[in-house]
C-alpha positions as CSV (number, residue, x, y, z in Angstrom):
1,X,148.1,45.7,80.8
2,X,147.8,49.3,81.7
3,X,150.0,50.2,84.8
4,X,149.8,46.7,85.3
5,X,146.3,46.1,85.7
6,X,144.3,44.1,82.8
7,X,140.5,43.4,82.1
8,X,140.3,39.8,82.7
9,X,137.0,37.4,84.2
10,X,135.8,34.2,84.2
11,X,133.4,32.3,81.9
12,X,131.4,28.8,82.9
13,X,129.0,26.6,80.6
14,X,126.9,23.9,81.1
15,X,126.6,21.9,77.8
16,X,123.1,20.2,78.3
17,X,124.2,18.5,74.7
18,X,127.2,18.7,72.8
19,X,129.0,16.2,70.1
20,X,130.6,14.2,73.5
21,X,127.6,14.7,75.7
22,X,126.9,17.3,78.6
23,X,130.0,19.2,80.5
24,X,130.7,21.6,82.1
25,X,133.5,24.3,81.2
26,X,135.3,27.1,83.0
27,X,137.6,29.4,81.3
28,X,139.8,32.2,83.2
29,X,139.8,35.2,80.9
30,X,143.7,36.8,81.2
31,X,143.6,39.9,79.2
32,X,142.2,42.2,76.3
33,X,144.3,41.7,73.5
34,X,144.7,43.2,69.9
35,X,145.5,42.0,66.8
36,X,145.4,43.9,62.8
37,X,143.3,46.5,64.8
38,X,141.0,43.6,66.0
39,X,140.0,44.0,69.7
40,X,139.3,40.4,71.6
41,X,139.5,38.7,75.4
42,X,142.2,36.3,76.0
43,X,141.0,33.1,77.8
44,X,144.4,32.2,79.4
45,X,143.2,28.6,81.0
46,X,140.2,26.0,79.7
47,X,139.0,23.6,82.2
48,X,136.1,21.1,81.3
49,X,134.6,18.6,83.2
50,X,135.1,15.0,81.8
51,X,138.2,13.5,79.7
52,X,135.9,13.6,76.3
53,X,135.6,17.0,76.0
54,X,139.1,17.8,77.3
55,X,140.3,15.3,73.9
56,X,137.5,17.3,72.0
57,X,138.9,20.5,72.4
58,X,142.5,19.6,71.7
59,X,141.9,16.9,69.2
60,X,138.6,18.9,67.3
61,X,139.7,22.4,67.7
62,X,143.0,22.5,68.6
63,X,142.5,24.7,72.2
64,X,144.6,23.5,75.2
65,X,142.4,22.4,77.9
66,X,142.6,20.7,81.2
67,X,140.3,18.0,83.1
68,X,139.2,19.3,86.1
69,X,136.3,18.7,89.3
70,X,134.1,21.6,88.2
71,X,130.9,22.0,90.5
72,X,128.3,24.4,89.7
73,X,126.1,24.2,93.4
74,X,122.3,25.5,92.7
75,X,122.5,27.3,96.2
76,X,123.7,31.0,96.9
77,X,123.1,34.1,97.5
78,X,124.3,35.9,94.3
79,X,126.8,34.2,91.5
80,X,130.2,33.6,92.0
81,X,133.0,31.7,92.1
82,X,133.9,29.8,95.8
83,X,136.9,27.9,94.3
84,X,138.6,29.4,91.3
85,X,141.2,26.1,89.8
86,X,143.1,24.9,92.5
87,X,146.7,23.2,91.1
88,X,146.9,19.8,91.4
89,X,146.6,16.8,89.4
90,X,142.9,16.9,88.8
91,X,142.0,20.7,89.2
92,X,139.1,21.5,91.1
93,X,136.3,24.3,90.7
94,X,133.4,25.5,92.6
95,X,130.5,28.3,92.2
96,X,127.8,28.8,93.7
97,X,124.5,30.5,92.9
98,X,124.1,28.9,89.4
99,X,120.1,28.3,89.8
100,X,120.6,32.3,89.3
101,X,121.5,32.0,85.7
102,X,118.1,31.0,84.4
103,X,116.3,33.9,83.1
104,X,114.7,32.6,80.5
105,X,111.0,31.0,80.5
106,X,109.6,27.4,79.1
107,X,109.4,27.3,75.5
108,X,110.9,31.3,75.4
109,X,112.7,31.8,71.8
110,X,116.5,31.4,71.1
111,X,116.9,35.2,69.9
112,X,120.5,37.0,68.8
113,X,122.8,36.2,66.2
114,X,125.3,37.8,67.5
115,X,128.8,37.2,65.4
116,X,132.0,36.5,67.2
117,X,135.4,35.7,65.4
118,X,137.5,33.1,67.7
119,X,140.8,32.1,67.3
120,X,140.7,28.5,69.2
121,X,144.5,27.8,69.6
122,X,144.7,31.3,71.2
123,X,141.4,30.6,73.5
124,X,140.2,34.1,72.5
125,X,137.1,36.2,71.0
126,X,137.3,38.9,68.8
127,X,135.0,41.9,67.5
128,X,133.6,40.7,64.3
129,X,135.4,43.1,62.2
130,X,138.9,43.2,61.3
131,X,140.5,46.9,60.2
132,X,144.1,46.4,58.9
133,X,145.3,44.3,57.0
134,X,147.8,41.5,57.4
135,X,150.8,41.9,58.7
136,X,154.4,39.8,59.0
137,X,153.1,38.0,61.6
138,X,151.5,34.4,61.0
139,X,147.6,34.3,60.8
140,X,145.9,32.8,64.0
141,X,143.3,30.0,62.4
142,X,140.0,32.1,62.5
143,X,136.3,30.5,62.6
144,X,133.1,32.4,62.9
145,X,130.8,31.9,66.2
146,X,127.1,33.2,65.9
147,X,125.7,33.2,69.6
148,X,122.0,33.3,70.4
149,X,120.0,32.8,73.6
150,X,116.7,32.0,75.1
151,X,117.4,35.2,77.5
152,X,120.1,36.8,79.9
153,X,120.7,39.1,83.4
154,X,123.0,41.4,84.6
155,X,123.9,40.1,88.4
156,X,125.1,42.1,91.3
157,X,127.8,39.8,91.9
158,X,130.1,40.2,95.7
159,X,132.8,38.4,94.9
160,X,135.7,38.8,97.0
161,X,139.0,39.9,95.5
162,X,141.7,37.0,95.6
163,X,145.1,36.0,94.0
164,X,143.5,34.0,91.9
165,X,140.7,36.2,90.6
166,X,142.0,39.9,91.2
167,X,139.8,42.3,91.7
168,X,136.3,41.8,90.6
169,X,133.3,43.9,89.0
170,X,130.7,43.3,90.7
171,X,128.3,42.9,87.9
172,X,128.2,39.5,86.3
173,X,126.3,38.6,83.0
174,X,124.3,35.6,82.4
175,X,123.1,33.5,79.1
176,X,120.5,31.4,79.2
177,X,119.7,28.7,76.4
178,X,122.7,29.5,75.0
179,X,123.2,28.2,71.2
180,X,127.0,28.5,69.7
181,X,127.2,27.9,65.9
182,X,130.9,27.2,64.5
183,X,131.4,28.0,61.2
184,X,134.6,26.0,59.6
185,X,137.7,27.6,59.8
186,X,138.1,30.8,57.5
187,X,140.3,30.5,54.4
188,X,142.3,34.2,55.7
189,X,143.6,34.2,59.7
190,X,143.6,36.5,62.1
């Protein structure tokens, strides 16, 4: 961090589909991190929404995730997040205003392309490119992401600062339709 403040924030899915059926997932981004000149965001804690998927991450792709009550409530006034993971033995998670998150209309076309590099065991996304070359340190496993969607919103988000969450923007960004292609994991790491 810089004078100990860090660029952190929260990402939710809703799988509609997925290899182990529809779940939910909420991931606390920690920090911006850097790696062989590679810029990328840190997701410091995975929570999904059902045991399969929790196995599926760990078993499939090797990221540490965690079970957890996650509740996405239609209602509310602008998105954001009422109950950020609560410790416990089954976490719990709550936002509110999801019914905001649909921008996109019947039948609209999944548009992008946009390339990602991800490092799973890591939980983080990088800028597609990679400057310098590799160092001493042992390569992260590296896959290739290319993220299209159907459409997506800039929000005007008031979400109170908290412990848990810091201090907010208060702009939040939306993807609708959302399609994530994972390539198999590149020969050279990270």
């Amino acid at each position: 961090g810089l004078l100990g403040w860090t660029v952190g924030g929260v990402v939710a899915l809703q799988y509609d589909t997925s290899p182990v059926g529809p779940y939910l997932e909420y991931v606390s981004m920690g920090a911006i991190v850097s790696k062989r000149g590679a810029l990328g965001q840190w997701g410091s804690r995975l929570y999904v929404s059902n045991g399969a998927a929790e196995r599926a991450c760990i078993d499939v792709w090797g990221v540490p995730a965690t079970e957890a009550r996650i509740q996405f409530d239609e209602d509310g006034d602008s998105l954001r997040v009422d109950l950020p993971p609560t410790p416990g033995r089954v976490p719990e998670v709550r936002l509110s205003g999801w019914e905001m998150t649909r921008s996109s209309v019947a039948g609209a076309p999944t548009r992008g392309g946009l390339p990602v590099l991800w490092t799973p065991t890591l939980k983080a996304l990088w800028a597609p490119f990679v400057p310098l070359p590799a160092g001493e340190s042992p390569p992260l496993n590296l896959h290739d992401l290319r993220l299209s969607a159907n459409g997506l919103r800039l929000h005007l988000c008031g979400q109170a600062s908290s412990d848990e969450l810091g201090m907010p923007l208060p702009v939040g960004l939306s993807v609708d339709g959302l399609v994530i292609e994972i390539s198999e994991r590149r020969a050279e790491g990270l």
